[in-house]
N, C-alpha and C positions, 0 to 999 in steps of 0.2 A: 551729696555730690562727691566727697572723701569717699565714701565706701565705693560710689558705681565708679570712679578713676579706679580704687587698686582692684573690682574686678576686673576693665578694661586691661589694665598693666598686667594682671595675671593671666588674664587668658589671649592676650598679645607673646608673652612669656611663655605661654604652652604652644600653644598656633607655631609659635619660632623652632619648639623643643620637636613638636610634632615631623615642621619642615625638614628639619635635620637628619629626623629618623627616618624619612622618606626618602631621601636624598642617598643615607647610608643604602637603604634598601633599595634603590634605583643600580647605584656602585655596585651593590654584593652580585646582582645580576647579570649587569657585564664584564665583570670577573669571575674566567671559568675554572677559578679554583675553588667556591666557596659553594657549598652546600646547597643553599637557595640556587646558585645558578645553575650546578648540576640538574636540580630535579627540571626548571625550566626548562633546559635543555632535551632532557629525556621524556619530558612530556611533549614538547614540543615535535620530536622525531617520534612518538607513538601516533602524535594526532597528524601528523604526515602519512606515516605508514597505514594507521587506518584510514585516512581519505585516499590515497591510492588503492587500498584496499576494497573501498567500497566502489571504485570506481568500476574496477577491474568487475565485482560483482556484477554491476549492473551492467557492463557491456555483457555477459556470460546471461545474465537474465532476458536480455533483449534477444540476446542468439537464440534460446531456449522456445522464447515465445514464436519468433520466425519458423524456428525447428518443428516446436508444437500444431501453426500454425500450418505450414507442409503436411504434415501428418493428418492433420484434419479432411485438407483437402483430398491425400489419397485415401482416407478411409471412406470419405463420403463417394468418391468414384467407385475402389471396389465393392462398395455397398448398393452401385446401381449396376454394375457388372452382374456383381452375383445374382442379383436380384431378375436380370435380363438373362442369364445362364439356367435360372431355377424355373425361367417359365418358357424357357426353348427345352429344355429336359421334358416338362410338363409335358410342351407339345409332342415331343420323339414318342413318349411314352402312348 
């Protein structure tokens, strides 16, 4: 029972030692002079800048597709044009 109390008490005593360090390391964060907070920071403003980023891609890919899309259709009309021009040619002939 003596030995499982002083694990208890020791790892009561790390658990506490633990909290503290997390607690520092909560502080270092919201203080934007320390190192850790900086890189937060600048991670923070790249994972910004690439969601904007990719935003911005997929409206450009949607437009692309409407665009591709358009094109489709005039190629499939002048493919019945020409097609309707090659057998009036036939006939002149």
């Amino acid at each position: 029972v003596a030995a499982l109390q002083d694990e208890k008490n020791s790892l009561i005593s790390e658990n506490e030692i633990m909290n503290d360090r997390l607690e520092q390391l909560d502080d270092s964060i919201d203080d934007p002079n320390t190192v850790v907070a900086k890189k937060y920071f600048h991670a923070q403003l790249q994972l910004e800048q690439l969601q904007e980023e990719n935003f911005r891609l997929e409206a450009a890919k949607d437009d692309y597709r409407v665009h591709c899309e358009d094109l489709e259709k005039q190629l499939i009309e002048l493919q019945h044009r020409n097609n309707e021009l090659t057998s009036l040619a036939e006939e002149s002939r």
